[in-house]
C-alpha positions as CSV (number, residue, x, y, z in Angstrom):
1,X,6.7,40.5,3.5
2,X,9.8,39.3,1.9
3,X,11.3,36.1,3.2
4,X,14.5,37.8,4.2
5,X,12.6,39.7,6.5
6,X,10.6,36.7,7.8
7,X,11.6,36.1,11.2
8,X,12.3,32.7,11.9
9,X,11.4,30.9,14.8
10,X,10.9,26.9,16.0
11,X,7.7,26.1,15.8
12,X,6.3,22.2,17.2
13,X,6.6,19.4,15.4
14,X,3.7,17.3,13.9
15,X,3.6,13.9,15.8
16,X,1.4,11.7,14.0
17,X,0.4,7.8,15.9
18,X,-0.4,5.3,13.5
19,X,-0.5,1.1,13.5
20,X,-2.4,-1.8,13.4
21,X,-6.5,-1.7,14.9
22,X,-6.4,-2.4,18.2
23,X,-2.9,-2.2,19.3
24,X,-3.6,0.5,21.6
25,X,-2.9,4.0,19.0
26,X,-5.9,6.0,20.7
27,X,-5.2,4.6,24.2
28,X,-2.1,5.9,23.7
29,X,-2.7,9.2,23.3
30,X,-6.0,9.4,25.3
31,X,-3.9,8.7,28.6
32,X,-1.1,11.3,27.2
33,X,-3.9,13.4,27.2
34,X,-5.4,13.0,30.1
35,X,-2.1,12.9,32.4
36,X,-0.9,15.7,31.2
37,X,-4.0,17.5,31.5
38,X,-3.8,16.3,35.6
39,X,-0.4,17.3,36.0
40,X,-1.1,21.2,36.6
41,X,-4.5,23.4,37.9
42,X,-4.1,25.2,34.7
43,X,-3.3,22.9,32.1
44,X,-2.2,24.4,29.0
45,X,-2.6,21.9,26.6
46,X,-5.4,23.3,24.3
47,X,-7.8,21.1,21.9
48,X,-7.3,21.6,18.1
49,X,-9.7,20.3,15.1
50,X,-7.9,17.0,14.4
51,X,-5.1,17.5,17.0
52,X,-4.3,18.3,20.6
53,X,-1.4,20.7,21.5
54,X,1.2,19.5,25.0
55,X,3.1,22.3,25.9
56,X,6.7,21.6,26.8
57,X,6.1,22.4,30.3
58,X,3.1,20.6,31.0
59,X,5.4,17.7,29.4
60,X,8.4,18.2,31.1
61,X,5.9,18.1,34.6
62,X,4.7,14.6,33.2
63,X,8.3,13.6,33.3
64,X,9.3,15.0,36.7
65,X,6.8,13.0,38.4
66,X,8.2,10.1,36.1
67,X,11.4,11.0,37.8
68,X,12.5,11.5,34.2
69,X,16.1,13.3,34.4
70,X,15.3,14.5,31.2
71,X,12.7,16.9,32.1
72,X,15.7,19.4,34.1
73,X,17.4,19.5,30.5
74,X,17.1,22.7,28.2
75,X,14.2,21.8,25.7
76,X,13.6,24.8,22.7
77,X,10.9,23.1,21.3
78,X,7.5,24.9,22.5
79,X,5.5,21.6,22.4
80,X,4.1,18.4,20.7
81,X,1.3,19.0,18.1
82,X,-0.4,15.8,18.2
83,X,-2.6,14.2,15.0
84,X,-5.5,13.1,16.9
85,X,-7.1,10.9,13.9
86,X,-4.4,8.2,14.8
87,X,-4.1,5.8,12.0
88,X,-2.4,5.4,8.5
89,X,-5.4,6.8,6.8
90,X,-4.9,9.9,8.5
91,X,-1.0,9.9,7.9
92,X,-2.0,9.6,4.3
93,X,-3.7,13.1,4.9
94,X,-0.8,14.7,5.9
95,X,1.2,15.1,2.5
96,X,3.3,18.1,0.8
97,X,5.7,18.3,-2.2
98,X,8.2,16.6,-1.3
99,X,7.2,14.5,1.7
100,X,4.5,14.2,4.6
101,X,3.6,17.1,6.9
102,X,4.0,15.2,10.0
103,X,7.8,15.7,11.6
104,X,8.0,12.3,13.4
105,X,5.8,9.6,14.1
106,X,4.7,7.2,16.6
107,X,4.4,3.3,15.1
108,X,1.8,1.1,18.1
109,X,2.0,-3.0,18.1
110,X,1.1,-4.5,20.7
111,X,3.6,-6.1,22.1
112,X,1.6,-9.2,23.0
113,X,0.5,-10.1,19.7
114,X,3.2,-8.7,17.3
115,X,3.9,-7.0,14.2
116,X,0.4,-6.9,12.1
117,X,-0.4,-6.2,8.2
118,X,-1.7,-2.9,8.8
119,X,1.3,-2.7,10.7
120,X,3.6,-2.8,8.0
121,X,1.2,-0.6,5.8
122,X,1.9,1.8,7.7
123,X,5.9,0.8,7.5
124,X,5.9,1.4,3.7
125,X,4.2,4.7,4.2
126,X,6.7,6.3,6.4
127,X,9.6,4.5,4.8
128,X,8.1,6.4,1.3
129,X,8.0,9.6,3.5
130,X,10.8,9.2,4.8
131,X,9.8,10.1,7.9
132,X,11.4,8.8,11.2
133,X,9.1,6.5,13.7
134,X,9.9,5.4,17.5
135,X,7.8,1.9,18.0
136,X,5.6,1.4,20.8
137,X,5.5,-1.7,22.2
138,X,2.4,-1.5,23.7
139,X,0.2,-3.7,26.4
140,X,3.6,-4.6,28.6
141,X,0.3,-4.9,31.1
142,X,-1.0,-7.7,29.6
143,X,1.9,-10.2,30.3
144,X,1.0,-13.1,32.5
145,X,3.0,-12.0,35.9
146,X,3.5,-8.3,35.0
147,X,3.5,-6.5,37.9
148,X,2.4,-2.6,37.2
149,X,3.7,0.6,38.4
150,X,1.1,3.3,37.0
151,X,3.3,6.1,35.4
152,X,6.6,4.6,35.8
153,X,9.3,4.8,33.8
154,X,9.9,1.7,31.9
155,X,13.2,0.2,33.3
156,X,12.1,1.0,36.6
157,X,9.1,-1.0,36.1
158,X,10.8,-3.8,34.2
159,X,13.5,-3.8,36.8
160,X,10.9,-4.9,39.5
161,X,9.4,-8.0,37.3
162,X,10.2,-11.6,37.9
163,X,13.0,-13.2,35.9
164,X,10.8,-15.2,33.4
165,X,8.2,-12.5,33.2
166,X,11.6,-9.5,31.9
167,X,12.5,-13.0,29.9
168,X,9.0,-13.6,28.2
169,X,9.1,-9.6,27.4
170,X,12.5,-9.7,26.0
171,X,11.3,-12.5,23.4
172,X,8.7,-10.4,22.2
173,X,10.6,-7.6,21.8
174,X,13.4,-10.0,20.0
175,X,10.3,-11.2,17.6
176,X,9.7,-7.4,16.6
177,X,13.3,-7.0,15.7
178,X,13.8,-10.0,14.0
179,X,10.0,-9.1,12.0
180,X,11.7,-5.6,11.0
181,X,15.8,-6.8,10.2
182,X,13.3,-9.3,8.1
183,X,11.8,-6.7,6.4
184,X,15.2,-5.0,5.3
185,X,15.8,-2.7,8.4
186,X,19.1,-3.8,9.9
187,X,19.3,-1.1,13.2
188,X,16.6,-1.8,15.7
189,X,16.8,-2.1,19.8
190,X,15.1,-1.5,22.5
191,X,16.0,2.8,23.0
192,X,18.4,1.7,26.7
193,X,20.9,-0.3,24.0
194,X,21.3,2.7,21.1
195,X,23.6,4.9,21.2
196,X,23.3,6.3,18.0
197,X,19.8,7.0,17.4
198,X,20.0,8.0,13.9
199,X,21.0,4.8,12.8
200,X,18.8,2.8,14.6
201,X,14.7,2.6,15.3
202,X,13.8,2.7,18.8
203,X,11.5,0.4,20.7
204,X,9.9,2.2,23.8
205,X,8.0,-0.8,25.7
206,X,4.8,0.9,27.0
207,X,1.2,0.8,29.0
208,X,-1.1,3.2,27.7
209,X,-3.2,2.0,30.4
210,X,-1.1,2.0,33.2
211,X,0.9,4.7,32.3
212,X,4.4,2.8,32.0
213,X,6.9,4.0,29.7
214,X,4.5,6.6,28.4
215,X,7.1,8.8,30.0
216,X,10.2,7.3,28.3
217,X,8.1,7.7,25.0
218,X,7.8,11.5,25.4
219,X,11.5,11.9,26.7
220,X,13.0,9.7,23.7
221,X,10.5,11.5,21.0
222,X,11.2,15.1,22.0
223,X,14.9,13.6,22.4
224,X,15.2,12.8,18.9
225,X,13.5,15.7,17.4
226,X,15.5,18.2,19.9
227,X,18.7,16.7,18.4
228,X,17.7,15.7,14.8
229,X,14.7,17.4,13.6
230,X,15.4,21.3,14.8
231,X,15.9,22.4,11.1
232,X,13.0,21.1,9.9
233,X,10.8,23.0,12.3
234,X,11.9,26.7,11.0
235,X,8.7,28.5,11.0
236,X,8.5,31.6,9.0
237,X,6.1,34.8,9.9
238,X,4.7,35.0,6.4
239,X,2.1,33.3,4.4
240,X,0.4,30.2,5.9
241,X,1.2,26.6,4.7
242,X,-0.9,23.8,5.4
243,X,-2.5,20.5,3.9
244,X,-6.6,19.8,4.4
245,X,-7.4,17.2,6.6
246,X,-11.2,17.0,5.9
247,X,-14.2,18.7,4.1
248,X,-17.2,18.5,6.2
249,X,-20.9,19.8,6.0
250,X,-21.6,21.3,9.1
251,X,-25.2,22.0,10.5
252,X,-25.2,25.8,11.1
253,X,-22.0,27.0,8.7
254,X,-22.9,24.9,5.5
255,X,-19.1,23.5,4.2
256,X,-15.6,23.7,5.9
257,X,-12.5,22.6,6.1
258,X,-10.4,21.3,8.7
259,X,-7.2,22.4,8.1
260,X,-3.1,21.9,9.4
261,X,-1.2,24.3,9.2
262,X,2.2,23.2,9.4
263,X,4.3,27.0,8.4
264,X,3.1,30.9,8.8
265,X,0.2,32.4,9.6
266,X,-3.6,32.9,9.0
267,X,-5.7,35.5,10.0
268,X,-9.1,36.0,9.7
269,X,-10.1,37.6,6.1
270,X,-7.1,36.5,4.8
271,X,-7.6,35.0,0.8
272,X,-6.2,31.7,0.4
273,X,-5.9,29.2,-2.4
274,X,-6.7,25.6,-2.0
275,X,-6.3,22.1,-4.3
276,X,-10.1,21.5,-6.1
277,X,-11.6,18.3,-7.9
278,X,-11.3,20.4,-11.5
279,X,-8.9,23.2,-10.8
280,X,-7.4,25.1,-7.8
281,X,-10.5,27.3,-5.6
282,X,-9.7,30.9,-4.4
283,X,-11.7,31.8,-1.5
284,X,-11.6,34.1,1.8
285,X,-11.1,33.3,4.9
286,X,-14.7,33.9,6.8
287,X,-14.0,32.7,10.3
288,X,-11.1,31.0,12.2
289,X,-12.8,28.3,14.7
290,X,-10.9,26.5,17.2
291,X,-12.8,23.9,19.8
292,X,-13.8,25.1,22.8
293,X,-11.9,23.7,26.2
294,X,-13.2,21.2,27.1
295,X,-14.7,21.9,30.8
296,X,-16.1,24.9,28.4
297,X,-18.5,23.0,26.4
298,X,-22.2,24.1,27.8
299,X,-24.1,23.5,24.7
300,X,-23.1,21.0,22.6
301,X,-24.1,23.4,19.5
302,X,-21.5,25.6,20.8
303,X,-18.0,23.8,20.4
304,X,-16.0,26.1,18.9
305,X,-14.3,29.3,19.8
306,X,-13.8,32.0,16.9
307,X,-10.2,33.2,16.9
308,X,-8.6,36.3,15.1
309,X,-5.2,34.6,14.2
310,X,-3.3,31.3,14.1
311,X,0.0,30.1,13.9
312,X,1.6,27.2,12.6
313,X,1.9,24.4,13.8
314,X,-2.1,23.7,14.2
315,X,-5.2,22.3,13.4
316,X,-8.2,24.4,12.5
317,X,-11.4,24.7,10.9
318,X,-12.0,27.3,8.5
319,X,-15.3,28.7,7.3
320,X,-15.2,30.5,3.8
321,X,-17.5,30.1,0.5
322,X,-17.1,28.3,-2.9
323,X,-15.7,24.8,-0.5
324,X,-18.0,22.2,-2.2
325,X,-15.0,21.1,-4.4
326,X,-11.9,20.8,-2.2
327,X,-10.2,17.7,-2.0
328,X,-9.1,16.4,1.1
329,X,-5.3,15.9,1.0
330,X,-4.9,18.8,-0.9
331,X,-2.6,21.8,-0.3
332,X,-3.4,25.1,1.5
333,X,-2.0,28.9,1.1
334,X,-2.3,31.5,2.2
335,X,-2.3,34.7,0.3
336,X,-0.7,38.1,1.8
337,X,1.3,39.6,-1.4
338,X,-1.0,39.8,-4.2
339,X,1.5,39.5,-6.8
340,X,2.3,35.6,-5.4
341,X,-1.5,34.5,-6.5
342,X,-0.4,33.2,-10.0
343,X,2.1,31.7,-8.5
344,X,0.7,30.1,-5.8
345,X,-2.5,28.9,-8.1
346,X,0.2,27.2,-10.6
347,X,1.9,25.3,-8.0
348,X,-1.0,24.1,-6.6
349,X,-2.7,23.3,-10.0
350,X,0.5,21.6,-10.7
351,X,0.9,19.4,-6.8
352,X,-3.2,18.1,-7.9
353,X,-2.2,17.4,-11.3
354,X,0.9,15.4,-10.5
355,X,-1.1,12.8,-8.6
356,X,-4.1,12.8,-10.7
357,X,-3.7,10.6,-14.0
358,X,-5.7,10.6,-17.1
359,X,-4.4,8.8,-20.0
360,X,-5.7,6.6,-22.9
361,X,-3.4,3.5,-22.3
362,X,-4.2,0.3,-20.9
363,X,-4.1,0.0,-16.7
364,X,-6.8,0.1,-14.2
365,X,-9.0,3.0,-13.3
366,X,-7.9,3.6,-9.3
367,X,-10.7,6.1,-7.1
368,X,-9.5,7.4,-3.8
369,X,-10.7,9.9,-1.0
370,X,-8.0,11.9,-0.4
371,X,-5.3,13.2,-2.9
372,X,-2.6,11.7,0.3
373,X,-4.4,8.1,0.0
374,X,-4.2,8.7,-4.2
375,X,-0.7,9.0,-3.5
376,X,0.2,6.6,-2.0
377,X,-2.4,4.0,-4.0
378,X,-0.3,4.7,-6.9
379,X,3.3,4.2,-5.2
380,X,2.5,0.8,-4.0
381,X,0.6,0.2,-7.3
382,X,3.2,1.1,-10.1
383,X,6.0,-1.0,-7.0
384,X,4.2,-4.3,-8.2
385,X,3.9,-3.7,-11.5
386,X,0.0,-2.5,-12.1
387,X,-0.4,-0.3,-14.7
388,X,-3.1,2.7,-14.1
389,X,-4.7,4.6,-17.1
390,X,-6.5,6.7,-14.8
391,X,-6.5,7.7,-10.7
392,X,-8.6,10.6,-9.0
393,X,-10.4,11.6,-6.2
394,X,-13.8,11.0,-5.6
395,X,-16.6,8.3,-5.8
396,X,-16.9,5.6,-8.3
397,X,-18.6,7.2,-10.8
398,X,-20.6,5.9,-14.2
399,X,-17.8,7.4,-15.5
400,X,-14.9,5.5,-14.2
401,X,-17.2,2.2,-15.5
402,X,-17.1,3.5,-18.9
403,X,-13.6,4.4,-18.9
404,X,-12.7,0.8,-17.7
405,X,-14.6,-0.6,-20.7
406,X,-12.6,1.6,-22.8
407,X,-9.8,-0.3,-21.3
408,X,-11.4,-3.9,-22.1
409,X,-9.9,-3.2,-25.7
410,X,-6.5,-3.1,-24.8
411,X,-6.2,-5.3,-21.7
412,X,-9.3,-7.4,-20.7
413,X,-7.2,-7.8,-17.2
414,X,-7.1,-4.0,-16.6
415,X,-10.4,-3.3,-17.2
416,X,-11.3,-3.0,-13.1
417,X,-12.0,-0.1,-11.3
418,X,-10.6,-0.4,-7.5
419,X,-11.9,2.0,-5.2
420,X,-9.9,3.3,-1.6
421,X,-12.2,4.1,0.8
422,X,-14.3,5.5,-1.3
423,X,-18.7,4.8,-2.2
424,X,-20.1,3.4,-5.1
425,X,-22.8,5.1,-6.7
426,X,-25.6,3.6,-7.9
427,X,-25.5,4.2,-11.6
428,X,-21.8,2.9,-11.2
429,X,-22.9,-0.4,-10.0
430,X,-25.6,-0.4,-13.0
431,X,-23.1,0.5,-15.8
432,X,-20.6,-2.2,-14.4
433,X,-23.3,-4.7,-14.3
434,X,-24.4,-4.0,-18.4
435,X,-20.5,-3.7,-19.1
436,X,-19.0,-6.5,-17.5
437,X,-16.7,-4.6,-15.1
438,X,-15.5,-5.8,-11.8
439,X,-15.8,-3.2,-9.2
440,X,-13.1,-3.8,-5.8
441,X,-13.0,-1.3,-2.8
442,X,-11.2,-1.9,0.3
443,X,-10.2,0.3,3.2
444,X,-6.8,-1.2,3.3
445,X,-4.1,-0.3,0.5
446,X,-2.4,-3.5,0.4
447,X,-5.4,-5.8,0.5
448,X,-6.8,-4.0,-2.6
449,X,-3.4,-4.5,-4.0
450,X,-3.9,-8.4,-3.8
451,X,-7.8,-8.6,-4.3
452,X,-6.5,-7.2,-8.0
453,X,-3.7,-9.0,-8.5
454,X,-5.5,-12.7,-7.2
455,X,-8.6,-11.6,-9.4
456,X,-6.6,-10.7,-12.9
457,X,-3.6,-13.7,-12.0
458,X,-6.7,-16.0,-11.9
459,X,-8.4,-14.7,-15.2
460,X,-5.2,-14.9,-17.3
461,X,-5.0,-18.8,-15.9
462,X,-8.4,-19.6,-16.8
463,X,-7.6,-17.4,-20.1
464,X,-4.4,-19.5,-20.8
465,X,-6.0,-22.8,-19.9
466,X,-8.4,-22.6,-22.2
467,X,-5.8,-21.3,-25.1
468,X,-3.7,-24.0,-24.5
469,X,-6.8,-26.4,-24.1
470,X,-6.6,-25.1,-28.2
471,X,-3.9,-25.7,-29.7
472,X,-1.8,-28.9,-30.0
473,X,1.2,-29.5,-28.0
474,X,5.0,-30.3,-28.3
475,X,5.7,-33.7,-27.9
476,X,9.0,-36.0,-28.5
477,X,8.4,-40.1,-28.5
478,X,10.5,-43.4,-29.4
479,X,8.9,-46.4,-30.7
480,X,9.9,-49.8,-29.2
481,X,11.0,-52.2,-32.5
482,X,10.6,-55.3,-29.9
483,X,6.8,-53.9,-29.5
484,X,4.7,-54.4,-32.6
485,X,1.3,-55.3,-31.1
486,X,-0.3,-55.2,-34.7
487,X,1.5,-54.1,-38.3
488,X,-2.0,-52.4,-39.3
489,X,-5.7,-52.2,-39.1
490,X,-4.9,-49.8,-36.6
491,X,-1.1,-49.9,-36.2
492,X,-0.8,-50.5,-32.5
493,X,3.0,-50.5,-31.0
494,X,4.9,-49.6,-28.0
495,X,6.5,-46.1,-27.4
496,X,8.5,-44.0,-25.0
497,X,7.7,-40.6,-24.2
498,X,11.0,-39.0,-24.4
499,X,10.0,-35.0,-24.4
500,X,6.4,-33.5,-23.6
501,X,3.0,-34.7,-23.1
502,X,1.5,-37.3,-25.3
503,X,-2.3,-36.5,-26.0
504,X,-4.8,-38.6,-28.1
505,X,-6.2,-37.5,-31.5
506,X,-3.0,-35.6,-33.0
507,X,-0.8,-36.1,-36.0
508,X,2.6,-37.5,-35.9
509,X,5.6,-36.8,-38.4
510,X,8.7,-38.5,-37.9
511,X,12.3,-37.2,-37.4
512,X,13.1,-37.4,-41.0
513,X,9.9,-35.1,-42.4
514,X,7.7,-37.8,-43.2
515,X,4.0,-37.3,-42.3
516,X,2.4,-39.8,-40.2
517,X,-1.9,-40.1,-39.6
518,X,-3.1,-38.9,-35.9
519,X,-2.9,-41.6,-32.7
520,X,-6.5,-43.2,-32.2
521,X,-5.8,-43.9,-29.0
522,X,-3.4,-44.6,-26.3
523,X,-3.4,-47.1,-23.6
524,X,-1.3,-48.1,-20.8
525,X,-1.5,-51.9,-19.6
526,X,-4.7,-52.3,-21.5
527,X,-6.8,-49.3,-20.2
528,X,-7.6,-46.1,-22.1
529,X,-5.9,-43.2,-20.7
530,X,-5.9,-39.3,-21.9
531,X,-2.4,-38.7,-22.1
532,X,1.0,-39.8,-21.5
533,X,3.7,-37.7,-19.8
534,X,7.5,-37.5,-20.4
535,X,9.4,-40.7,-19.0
536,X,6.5,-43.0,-19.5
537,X,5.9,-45.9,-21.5
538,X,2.5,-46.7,-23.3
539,X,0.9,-48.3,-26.3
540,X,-0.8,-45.8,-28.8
541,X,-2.7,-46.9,-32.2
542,X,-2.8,-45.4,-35.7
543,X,-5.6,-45.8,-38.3
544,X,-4.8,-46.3,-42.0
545,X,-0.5,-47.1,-41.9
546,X,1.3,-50.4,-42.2
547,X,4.8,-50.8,-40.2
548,X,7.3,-51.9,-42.4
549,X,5.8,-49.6,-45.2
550,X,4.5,-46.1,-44.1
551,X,6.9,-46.2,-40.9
552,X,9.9,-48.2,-39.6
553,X,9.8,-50.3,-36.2
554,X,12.1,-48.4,-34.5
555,X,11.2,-44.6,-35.8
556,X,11.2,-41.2,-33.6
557,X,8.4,-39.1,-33.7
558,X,7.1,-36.0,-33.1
559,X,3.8,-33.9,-32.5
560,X,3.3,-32.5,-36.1
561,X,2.3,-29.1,-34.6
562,X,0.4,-26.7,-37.0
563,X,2.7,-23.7,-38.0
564,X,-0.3,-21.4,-36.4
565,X,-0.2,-23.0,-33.1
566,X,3.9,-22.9,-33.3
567,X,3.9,-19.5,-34.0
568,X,1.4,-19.2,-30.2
569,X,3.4,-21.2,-27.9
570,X,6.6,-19.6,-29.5
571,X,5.2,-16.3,-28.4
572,X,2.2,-15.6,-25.8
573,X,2.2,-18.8,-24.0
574,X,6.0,-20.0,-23.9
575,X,6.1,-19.0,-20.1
576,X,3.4,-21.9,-20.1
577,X,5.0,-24.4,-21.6
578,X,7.5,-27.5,-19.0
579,X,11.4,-27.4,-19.8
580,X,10.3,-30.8,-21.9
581,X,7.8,-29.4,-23.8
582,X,10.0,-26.6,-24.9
583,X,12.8,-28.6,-26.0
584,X,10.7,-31.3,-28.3
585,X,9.2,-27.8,-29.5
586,X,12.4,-26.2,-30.5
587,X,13.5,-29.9,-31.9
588,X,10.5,-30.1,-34.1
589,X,11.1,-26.1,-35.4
590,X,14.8,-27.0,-36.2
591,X,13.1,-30.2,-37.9
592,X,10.5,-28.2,-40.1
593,X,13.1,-25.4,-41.1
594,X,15.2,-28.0,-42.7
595,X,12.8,-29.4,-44.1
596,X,10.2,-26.4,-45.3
597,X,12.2,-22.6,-45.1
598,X,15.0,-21.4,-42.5
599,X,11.6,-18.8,-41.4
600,X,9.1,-22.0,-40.6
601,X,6.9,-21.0,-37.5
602,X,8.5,-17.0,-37.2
């Protein structure tokens, strides 16, 4: 079927809930769930795998009994097509070309404790997406005074609170804003003050377990997508689309795949091609399962229901051989014109390969478990700076160790392998042991992000100390003539540090060229100290010169730096060196040149 003759038809969005642990994401939608469910003898809302499916009308009752004016409107979408893995590791999932699968998504904080780092995680990801977000301020039940009114809408319920109760809600709410306008987001307000709701982020104030403003949620997010989003939910007859959630071993059917399908259709013995760890898997489509009602579960063996057909927008799982290498994340088609299978296979190969990276330059080795989370690792990676010489799918490997050490070569810093959610295997954690390679794995992008970045900014410190702990060090000072403790046998006589650090044990030469013999020591009213910095005033002694003959009373003198150790602080540590330091430094170069070759310390 040509796309011409595709007929073309809204189909419902993808609403996908994400935030911070805790702040109520699953609450959320469990009492969306279970309301709606209630609202009618013959609920429509049907289960999918990784998803649950509201019907408009079973909504639009919801918001009747919500007194919702809303629900009397014209509404041409057909439902919600909720994620039901709430979290941004699920949202991470839900990528394509181009952008995420989900339409529009829901962002939770609890409005009681605030704005979270998970929290803005999941910020970054949908700003990256671009995809648009209505917050919910959730737990308005949890305010000392807060008087509840199960279901209501929220203005209704915030109308009846107590002065200093709406006032103690309205500060929170002010905190979120000022969090987000903080955060470079300069249109944000609670949804009653917009009026233009494509320039600013809404902030529904909800209970998800009263029920309050769970109503205003659904009215402003089918709202916005009704208005905003309609184009973007075109759903063509041909050829299903969709991303894989998850790749699961399953008791009875061996592997499958839980699968959204997000545009078309898939039928059962339809051929499909779908991403793979090495290169892109063509299979068949065995059996269609979608779960079983659920006041139809008898035996617990017995979840799912087999259908013939699906249509997007869904979530299914699909039985079919040759699965043991498909990557969650990856993308799904379906194949109904033979002639599109090159095609199709090319693409695909081509979506894997552009997130995957292999090459033989320096940067750290990056394991993920999902292509979506791979994604996104490398965005927020290559942002601040890290270089990656390889990223892929999987668990961390013996491979990935050795890899890394290749790395060691080129940048001792990058040689790391950081791991997202992923295992270590056991000959990994072997081979990093006999190499020297530090293994880091978190479950959260941004704190794997700074467990590298603390790790290598401390091992270049410790690196540079101990460099600079080597060489010898700019210094600038000025002799006192009214200071002569002794002429010689050491020469002991008062100076001024005037640039730098003065350290025991180096040379000296003074500002005319002349060479001088190394300080013995340095003292400050009579004690022995290590080293004297800029601005102070010391006495230092010199073994084997006479003042008067080998040096004036009244001389300036620099640190006779070697021309090797110019040549390092000129280059790889000059970020390391104080303002001071690098002005008796470029003093004493301008000093040797003259005196030695216009090229002295290149």
């Amino acid at each position: 079927m040509s796309t011409s003759d595709e007929k073309k038809v809204i189909r419902a969005p993808i609403v996908c809930i994400l935030g911070h642990i805790d702040h109520g994401k699953t609450t959320i939608l469990d009492y969306i769930r279970g309301t709606v469910v209630q609202q009618r003898e013959a609920a429509g809302i049907t289960q999918h795998i990784g998803a649950s499916y509201f019907p408009t009308e079973d909504i639009k009752e919801f918001l009747r009994k919500s007194k919702q004016e809303f629900a009397d409107k014209e509404i041409k979408l057909p439902g919600l097509l909720v994620v039901d893995t709430p979290g941004h590791a699920a949202f991470l999932n839900l990528r394509k070309r181009g952008g995420a699968v989900a339409d529009i998504a829901i962002l939770v904080i609890d409005v009681t404790s605030g704005t979270m780092p998970i929290t803005w995680e999941s910020v970054r990801i949908l700003s990256e997406k671009k995809t648009p977000f209505v917050i919910a301020a959730n737990k308005i039940d949890r305010i000392s005074g807060w008087k509840s009114k199960k279901d209501a809408d929220f203005l209704d319920s915030y109308n009846d609170q107590k002065p200093h109760v709406k006032d103690f809600l309205d500060e929170k709410i002010m905190q979120i804003m000022v969090n987000f306008m903080e955060e470079g987001f300069k249109g944000i307000d609670r949804y009653d003050k917009i009026k233009d709701f494509t320039k600013k982020i809404a902030i529904v104030p909800t209970s998800g377990k009263t029920g309050e403003g769970i109503s205003t949620l659904l009215m402003i997010l089918m709202g916005l997508v009704q208005q905003y989003l309609t184009l973007n939910l075109k759903f063509s007859e041909g050829a299903a689309k969709g991303v894989v959630l998850e790749v699961k071993k399953e008791k009875r059917q061996g592997k499958t795949m839980d699968i959204l399908i997000y545009n078309g259709i898939i039928n059962k013995g339809d051929e499909f091609i779908v991403g793979g760890l090495e290169k892109p898997i063509k299979s068949k489509v065995r059996a269609l399962l979608m779960p079983k009602p659920l006041d139809e579960i008898r035996d617990p063996r017995q979840k799912f229901d087999s259908v013939d057909s699906v249509s997007a927008a869904a979530g299914i799982k699909i039985l079919a051989p040759n699965l043991d290498d498909v990557v969650a994340g990856s993308p799904f088609r379906g194949i109904i014109d033979p002639s599109e299978e090159d095609t199709l296979y090319k693409e695909i190969e081509s979506e894997v390969e552009g997130i995957r990276i292999k090459t033989d330059k320096a940067g750290v080795v990056l394991k993920a478990d999902t292509l979506g989370s791979l994604e996104a690792l490398e965005n927020h990676f290559t942002k601040n700076g890290v270089k990656i010489s390889i990223a892929d799918v999987g668990p961390i490997k013996k491979e990935d160790i050795i890899n890394a050490n290749i790395v060691k070569g080129l940048d001792p810093y990058s040689a790391t392998v950081l791991g997202f959610n992923v295992p270590i295997l056991p000959e990994a954690k072997e081979q990093a042991i006999i190499e020297n390679i530090r293994i880091f794995t978190n479950n959260v992008i941004y704190r794997l992000l700074e467990e590298y970045i603390e790790y290598s900014e401390i091992r270049k410190a410790e690196d540079t100390a101990k460099g600079l702990s080597e060489l010898i060090l700019p210094a600038k000072i000025k002799m006192f003539p009214e200071f002569i403790f002794r002429n010689s046998d050491p020469a002991v006589f008062g100076i001024q540090v005037e640039a730098g650090t003065l350290y025991p044990k180096v040379p000296l030469i003074t500002d005319k060229g002349k060479r001088v013999r190394r300080i013995h020591q340095i003292q400050d009213k009579g004690q022995t100290i290590e080293k004297a910095p800029k601005g102070s005033e010391a006495a230092i002694s010199i073994r084997g010169i006479e003042i008067g003959r080998d040096i004036e009373k009244d001389e300036t003198l620099f640190v006779n730096v070697p021309e090797s150790h110019v040549r390092q602080l000129m280059g790889k540590f000059i970020d390391e060196l104080t303002t001071d330091q690098k002005q008796a430094l470029r003093e004493f170069i301008t000093l040797m040149r003259e005196k030695n070759h216009p090229w002295w310390g290149m």
